[in-house]
C-alpha positions as semicolon CSV with decimal commas, in nm:
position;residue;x (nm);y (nm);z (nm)
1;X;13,612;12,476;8,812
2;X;13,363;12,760;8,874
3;X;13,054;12,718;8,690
4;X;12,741;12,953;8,633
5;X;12,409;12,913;8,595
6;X;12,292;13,199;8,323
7;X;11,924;13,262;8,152
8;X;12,082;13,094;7,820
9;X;12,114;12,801;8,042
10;X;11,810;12,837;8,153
11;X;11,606;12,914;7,823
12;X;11,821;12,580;7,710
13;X;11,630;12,392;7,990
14;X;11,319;12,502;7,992
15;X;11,290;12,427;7,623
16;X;11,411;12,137;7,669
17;X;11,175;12,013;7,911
18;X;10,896;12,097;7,678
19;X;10,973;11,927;7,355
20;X;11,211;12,246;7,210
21;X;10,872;12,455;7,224
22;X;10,927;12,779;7,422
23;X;10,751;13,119;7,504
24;X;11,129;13,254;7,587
25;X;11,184;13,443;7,325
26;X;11,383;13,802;7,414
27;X;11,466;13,929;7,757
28;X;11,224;13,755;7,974
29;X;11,432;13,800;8,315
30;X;11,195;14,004;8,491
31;X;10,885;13,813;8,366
32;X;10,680;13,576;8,585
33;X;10,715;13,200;8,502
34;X;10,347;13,222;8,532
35;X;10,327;13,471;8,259
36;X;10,504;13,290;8,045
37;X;10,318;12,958;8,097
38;X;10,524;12,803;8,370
39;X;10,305;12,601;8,632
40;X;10,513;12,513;9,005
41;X;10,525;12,181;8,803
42;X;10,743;12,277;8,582
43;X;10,941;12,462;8,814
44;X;11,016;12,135;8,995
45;X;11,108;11,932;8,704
46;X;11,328;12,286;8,576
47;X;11,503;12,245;8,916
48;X;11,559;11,822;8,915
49;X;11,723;11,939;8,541
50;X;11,901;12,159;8,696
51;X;12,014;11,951;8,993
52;X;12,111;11,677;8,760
53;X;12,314;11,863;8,491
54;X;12,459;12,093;8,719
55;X;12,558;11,830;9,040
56;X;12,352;11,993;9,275
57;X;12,101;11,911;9,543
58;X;11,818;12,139;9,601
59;X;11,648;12,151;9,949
60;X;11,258;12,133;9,873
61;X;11,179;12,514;9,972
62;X;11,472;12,669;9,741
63;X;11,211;12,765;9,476
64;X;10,910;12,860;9,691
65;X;10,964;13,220;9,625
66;X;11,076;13,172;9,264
67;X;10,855;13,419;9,036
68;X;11,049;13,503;8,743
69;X;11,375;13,328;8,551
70;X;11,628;13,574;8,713
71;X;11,535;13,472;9,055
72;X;11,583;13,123;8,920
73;X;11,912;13,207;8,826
74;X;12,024;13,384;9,131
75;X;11,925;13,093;9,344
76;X;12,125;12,838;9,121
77;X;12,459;13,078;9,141
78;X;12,407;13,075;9,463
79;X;12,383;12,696;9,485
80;X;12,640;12,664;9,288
81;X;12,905;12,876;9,483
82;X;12,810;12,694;9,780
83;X;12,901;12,375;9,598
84;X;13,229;12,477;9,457
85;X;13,347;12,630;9,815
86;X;13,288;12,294;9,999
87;X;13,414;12,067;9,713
C-alpha cells in the first residue's frame, strides 16, 4: 500500500502534539514553523510522531533544513517512497 504524508496529516499532528491547540489555521505551507510558533523541539517530537504512525525511521539530519510544513511534507513522501520500494 502506498501511503502519503499530506499537510492535513500534518496539521493533525502538530495539533496533536500540543493539546488540540494550533496556530494552523488556512494555508500555512509556505510559512516558517518558526512563524507559526514551532521551536526545533517540536520539530523533533513532530518527526518521532511521524516515524511512529507512519513506520518510518528518520536519520537525525532529515529535518535540519526543515523551515516551513511543505518541506516537512516533501521530506516524509520522500521517506515514505523509499520505504514502500524496499518493503
Amino acid at each position: 500500500m502506498n501511503r502519503t504524508f499530506d499537510i492535513e496529516d500534518l496539521k493533525r499532528i502538530l495539533r496533536e502534539g500540543a493539546g488540540g491547540v494550533s496556530m494552523l489555521e488556512g494555508d500555512v505551507s509556505d510559512v516558517s514553523f518558526e512563524e507559526l510558533g514551532y521551536d526545533s523541539l517540536a520539530l523533533l517530537e513532530t518527526a518521532s510522531r511521524i516515524g511512529r504512525e507512519y513506520g518510518l525511521k528518520f536519520e537525525d539530519t532529515a529535518f535540519v533544513d526543515i523551515e516551513t510544513p511543505d518541506d516537512l511534507v516533501q521530506v516524509v513522501n520522500a521517506h515514505l517512497l523509499d520505504h514502500s520500494l524496499h518493503n
